[in-house]
Residue, then its C-alpha position, 0 to 999 in steps of 0.5 A: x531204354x532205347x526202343x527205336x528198332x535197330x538197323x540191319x547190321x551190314x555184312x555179307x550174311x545181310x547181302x546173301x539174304x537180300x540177293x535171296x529175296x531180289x530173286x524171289x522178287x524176280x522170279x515171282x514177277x516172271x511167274x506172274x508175266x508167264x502165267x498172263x502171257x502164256x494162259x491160252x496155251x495152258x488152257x490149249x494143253x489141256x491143264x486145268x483151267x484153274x492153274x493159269x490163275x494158281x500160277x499168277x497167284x503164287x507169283x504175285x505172291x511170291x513177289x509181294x512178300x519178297x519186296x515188302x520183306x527187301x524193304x524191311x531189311x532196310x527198314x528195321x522193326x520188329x516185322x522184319x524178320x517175320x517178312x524175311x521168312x515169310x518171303x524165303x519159305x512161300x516159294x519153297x513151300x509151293x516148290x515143294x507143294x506143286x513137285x508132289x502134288x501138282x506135277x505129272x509123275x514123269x515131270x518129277x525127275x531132275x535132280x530133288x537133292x540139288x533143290x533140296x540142298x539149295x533150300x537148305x542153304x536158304x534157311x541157314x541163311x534165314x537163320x544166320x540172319x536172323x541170330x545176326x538181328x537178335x544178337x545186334x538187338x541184344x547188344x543194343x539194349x543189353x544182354x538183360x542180365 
């Protein structure tokens, strides 16, 4: 029996999800920059003195589990589908999490179906990612029947 962790099978589904997570990387390490950066200002309009620190948290975060779950796609093991989650749904939830909760009334505009549907687009590739692993594990070792 063959336990060495298989390779992430190339395709596009496996680009789609790492360009996914460079920019989460990205934009987690932008958050973060913007949240040192721009802490007087914050502090000046008023906001709680406690969001400067929240915005660096999530962004450091958001980059940390992004790059480790990069990586993984690279790597293999049986973590990597645990980080490509994690990676993918921590800066969905906070989106989500902050819109309600943390955003003034008139700052909810926009357009929701658009984030919506644009998340929803991110987990179908989560999971298309993740039925590619499953499948390519399957095939490795086996259909155990």
């Amino acid at each position: 029996m063959n336990l060495e962790p298989t390779k992430t099978p190339p395709g596009w589904l496996t680009t789609l999800v790492r360009l996914m997570l460079v920019f989460h990387l990205v934009s987690g390490a932008l958050r973060a920059n913007g949240a040192l950066a721009q802490k007087d200002l914050l502090l000046e309009l008023g906001l709680p003195a406690w969001l400067p620190g929240y915005l660096l948290a999530a962004g450091v975060l958001s980059a940390l589990l992004s790059l480790l779950a990069l990586v993984f796609t690279w790597r293999g093991g049986v973590t990597r589908l645990i980080a490509v989650w994690a990676a993918l749904l921590f800066p969905m939830l906070s989106y989500w999490v902050e819109r309600l909760f943390l955003w003034a009334p008139e700052q909810r505009g926009g357009n929701p179906l658009f984030k919506l549907g644009l998340h929803a687009l991110s987990l179908a590739a989560a999971a298309g990612y993740t039925y590619l692993i499953k499948k390519g594990k399957q095939t490795a070792h086996g259909s155990g029947n």
